[in-house]
C-alpha positions in Angstrom: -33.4 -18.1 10.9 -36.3 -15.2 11.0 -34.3 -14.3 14.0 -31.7 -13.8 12.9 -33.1 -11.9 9.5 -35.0 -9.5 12.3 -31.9 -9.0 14.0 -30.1 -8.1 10.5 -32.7 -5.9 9.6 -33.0 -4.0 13.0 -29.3 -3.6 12.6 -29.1 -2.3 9.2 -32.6 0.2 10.1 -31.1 1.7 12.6 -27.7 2.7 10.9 -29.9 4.0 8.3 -32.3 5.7 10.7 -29.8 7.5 12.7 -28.8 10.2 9.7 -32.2 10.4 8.4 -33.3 11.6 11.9 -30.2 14.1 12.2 -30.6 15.4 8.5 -34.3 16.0 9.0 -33.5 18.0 12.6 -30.7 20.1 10.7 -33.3 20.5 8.4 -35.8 22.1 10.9 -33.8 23.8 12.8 -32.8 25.8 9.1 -35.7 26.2 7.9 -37.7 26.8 11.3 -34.8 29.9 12.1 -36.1 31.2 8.8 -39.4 31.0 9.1 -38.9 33.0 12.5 -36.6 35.4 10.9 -39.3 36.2 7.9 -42.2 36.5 10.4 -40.1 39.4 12.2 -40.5 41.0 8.5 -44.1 40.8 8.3 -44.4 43.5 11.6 -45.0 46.7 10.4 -43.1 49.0 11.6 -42.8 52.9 10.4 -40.0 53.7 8.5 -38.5 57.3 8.2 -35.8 59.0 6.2 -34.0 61.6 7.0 -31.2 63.1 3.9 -28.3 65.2 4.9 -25.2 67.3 3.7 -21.8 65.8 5.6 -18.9 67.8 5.2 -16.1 64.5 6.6 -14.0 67.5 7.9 -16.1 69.0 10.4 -19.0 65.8 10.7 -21.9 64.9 10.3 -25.5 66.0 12.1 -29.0 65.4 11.5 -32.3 65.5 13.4 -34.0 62.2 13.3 -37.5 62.1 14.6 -37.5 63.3 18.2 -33.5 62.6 18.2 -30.4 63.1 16.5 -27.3 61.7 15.2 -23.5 63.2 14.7 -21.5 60.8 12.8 -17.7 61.1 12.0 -15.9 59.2 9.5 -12.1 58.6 9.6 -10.0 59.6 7.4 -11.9 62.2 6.6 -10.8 62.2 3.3 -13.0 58.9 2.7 -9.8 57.3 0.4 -11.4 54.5 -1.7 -10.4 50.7 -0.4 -9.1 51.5 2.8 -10.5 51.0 6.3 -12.9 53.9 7.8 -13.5 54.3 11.7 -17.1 55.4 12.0 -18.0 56.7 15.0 -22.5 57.5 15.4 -23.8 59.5 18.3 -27.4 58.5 18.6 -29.1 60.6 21.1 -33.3 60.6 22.1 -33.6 57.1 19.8 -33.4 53.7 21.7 -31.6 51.8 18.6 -31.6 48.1 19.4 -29.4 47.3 15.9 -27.5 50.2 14.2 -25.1 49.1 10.8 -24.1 51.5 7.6 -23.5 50.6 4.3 -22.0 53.4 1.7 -23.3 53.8 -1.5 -22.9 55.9 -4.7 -25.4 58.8 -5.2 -25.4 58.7 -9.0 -24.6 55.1 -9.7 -25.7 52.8 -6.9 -23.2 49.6 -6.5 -23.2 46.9 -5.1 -24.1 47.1 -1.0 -21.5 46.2 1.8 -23.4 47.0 4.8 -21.5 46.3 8.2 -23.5 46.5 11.6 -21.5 49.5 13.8 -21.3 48.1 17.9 -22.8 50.0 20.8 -20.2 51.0 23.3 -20.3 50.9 27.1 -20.2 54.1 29.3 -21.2 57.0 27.3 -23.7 60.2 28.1 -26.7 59.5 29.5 -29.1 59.5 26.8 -26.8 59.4 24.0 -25.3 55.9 22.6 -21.8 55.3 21.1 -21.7 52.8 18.3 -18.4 52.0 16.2 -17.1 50.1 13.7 -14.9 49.9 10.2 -16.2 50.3 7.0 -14.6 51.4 3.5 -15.9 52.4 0.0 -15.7 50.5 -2.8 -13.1 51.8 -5.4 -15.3 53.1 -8.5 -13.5 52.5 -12.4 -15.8 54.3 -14.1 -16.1 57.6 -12.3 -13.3 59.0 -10.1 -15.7 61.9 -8.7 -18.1 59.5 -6.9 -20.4 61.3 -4.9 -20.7 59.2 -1.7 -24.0 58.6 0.7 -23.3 57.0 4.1 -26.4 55.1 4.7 -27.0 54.6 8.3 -30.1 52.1 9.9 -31.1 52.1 13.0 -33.9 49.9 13.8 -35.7 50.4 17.0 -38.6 48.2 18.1 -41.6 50.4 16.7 -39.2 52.0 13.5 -36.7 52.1 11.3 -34.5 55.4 11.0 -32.4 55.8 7.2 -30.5 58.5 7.8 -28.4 59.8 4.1 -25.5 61.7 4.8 -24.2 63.1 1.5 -20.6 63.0 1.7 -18.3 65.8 1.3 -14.2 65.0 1.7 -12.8 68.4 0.8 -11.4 70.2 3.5 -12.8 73.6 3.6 -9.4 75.3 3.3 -8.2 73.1 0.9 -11.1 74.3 -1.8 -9.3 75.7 -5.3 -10.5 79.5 -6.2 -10.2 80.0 -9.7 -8.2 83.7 -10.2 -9.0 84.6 -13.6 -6.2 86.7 -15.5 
């Protein structure tokens, strides 16, 4: 009879032991990824920002540290809602991780970043990265001034590079003729 009681109670243990164990392995697995992702936060690393003036027409360029970026933004007209190709030239900065995010000069909203990919075969010294983007349509203020926020995070830094955004096509800009 204890026999058979052990034999119950062995039975009935281990169907009950079996998703304890997984739940606490799912369990450290989560929390253990997270622990490694924060202590990646705690490394110092230098942090630089660089602003600039983007005219979407003609793109971007800035200097960033020893290197620079061009950045180009299709349609140039930056239309609200819609997809936008980016296209960043990184040259004289080895980026390991490069994304965007756009964001309103005057009245920051809510962040979308997207990470841009590196691409294959470009100029020696000079990365590619691409990717699709869009800005947020604004209710309140139809003449949003837009910044394209780019990161690139390198394994000593972290490059913020502001491009104030400009959609009007230089030829398309109204002269006022007085009478």
């Amino acid at each position: 009879m204890i026999q058979t009681m052990m034999k119950n109670l062995s039975r009935h243990l281990s169907r009950l032991l079996l998703p304890v164990a997984l739940l606490l392995g799912l369990l450290l697995v989560f929390y253990g990824s997270r622990l490694l992702n924060k202590s990646e936060d705690f490394v110092d690393k230098q942090r630089f920002q660089t602003v600039a003036y983007c005219n979407t027409y003609k793109g971007c360029q800035s200097r960033v540290g020893n290197g620079s970026i061009k950045l180009n933004i299709l349609p140039a007209s930056i239309p609200t809602g819609q997809p936008l190709a980016i296209r960043a030239e990184v040259s004289g900065i080895a980026a390991e991780k490069v994304s965007m995010e756009f964001v309103g000069r005057d009245m920051p909203m809510g962040l979308m970043p997207f990470n841009l990919q590196k691409q294959s075969g470009h100029f020696a010294d000079t990365d590619l990265y691409t990717g699709t983007g869009n800005i947020a349509f604004c209710a309140t203020d139809r003449n949003m001034v837009w910044i394209a926020r780019l990161k690139m995070e390198t394994r000593e830094a972290v490059y913020h590079v502001l491009f104030e955004l400009d959609p009007l096509e230089a030829n398309s800009q109204q002269i006022a003729i007085l009478p």
